[in-house]
N, C-alpha and C positions, 0 to 999 in steps of 0.2 A: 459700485462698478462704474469705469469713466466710459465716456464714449465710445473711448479709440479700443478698447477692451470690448467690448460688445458688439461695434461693428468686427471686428478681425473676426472674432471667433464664429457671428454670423455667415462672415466671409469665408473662413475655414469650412463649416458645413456643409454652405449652400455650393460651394467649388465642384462636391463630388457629386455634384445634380448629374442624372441621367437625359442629358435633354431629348431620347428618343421617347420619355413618356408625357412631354405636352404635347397640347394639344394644338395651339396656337401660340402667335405672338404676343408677349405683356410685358408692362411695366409697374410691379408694384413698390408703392413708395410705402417705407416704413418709417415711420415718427414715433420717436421712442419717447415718452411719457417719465417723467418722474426722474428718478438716478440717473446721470446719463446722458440728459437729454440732447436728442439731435435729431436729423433726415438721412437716410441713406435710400437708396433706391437697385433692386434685384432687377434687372428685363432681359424676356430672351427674344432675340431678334436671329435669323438667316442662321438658326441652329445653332449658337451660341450664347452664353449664358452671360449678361455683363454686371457687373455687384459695383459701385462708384460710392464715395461718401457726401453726395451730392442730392440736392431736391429734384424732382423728377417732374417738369411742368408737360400735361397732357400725360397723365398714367392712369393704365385701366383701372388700380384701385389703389388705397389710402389705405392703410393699416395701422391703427394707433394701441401703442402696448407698451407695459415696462420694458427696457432691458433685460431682464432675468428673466422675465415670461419668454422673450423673443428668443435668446438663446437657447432654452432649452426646449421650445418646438424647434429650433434649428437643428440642433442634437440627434432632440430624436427622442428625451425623455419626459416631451410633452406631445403629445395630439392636440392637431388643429380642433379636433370634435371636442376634447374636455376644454378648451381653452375659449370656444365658443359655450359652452353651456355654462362655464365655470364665470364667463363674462369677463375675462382675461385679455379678449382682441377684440377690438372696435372695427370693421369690415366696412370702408365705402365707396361703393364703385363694384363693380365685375370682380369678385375673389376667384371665380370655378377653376383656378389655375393653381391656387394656394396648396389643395392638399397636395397634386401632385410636385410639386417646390420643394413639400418639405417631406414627402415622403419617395423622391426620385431620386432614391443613393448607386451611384454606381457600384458594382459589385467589381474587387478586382480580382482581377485572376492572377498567380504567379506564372512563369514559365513552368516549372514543372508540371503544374495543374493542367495548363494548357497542352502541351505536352502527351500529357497523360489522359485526357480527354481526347486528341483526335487519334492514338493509335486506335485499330480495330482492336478487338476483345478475341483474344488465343481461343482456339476449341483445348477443353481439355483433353489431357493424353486417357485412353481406360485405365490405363496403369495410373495415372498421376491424378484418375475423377476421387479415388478415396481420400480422405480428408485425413492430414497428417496425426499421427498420435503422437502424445505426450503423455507421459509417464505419470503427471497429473491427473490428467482427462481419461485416461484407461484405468488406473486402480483404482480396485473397486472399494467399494468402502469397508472395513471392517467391522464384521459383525460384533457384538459385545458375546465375547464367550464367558460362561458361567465355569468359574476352576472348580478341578478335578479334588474332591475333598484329600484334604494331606491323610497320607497314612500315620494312625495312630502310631507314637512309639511306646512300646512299654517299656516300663522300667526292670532293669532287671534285680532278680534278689538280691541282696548285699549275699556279696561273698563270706562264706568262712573265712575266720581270721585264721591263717595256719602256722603255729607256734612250729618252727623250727624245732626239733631235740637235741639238744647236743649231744652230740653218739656218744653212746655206752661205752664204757672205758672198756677194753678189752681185760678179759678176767684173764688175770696169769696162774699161771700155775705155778706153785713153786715147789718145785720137787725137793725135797732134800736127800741127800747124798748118803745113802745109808754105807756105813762101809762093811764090807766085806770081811 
């Protein structure tokens, strides 16, 4: 990681500092160790926050650490506490300014947000205090029903086979003709 990578991105951070939560005036110089190496110096003076790529002669405190250490307490996905136990920052001089440096993000708000934040809060209507239903959220759940046993079918007897008869030939008579 070069210098100029490591200051910006410190630079980017520490930008969104909330300077209503120092407490006083400081200047910490930070001396990047190892990858990187350089001096930049954070101070906040007359409510403003000034970040330069510059040595800081007379600053309340000296801060020696890698590049990648420093970025990511600048971030936010290191704590100043594990960074000290872990023996990650060298502190010399008055730090009591540092946690809040790097934990003073401004929060922003959108206009809507803002917006939305100073109307007052409606009284509900009685009609409009019940809480909308949805066709989801009202049915109920179905119980598991047990089916109704099918009705046996029986089988029915085979049918007689029914032989047709060819009809009887009609008997004739045959008279003969006696004569007379």
């Amino acid at each position: 990681m070069t210098y100029e990578k490591i200051f910006e991105d410190v630079k980017k951070a520490l930008a969104k500092a909330d300077a209503k939560k120092f407490g006083g005036e400081f200047a910490f110089q930070f001396n990047i160790v190892g990858e990187g190496e350089g001096a930049f110096y954070v101070a906040y003076k007359n409510g403003a926050v000034d970040i330069q790529p510059y040595d800081y002669k007379g600053n309340t405190a000296s801060v020696n650490m890698k590049g990648e250490d420093l970025v990511a307490l600048a971030k936010g996905t290191l704590s100043l506490g594990k960074a000290i136990d872990e023996k990650l920052i060298e502190i010399i001089g008055d730090g009591t300014e540092l946690n809040n440096l790097f934990t003073a993000k401004k929060q922003t708000v959108t206009k809507a947000k803002a917006a939305k934040e100073e109307k007052p809060a409606k009284k509900p209507d009685a009609k409009k205090a019940e809480p909308k239903k949805t066709a989801k959220a009202e049915a109920p759940k179905a119980e598991a029903k047990t089916a109704a046993p099918k009705a046996e079918v029986k089988a029915e007897a085979p049918k007689a086979e029914v032989k047709a008869e060819a009809p009887k030939a009609a008997k004739t008579c045959k008279t003969s003709k006696k004569s007379k």
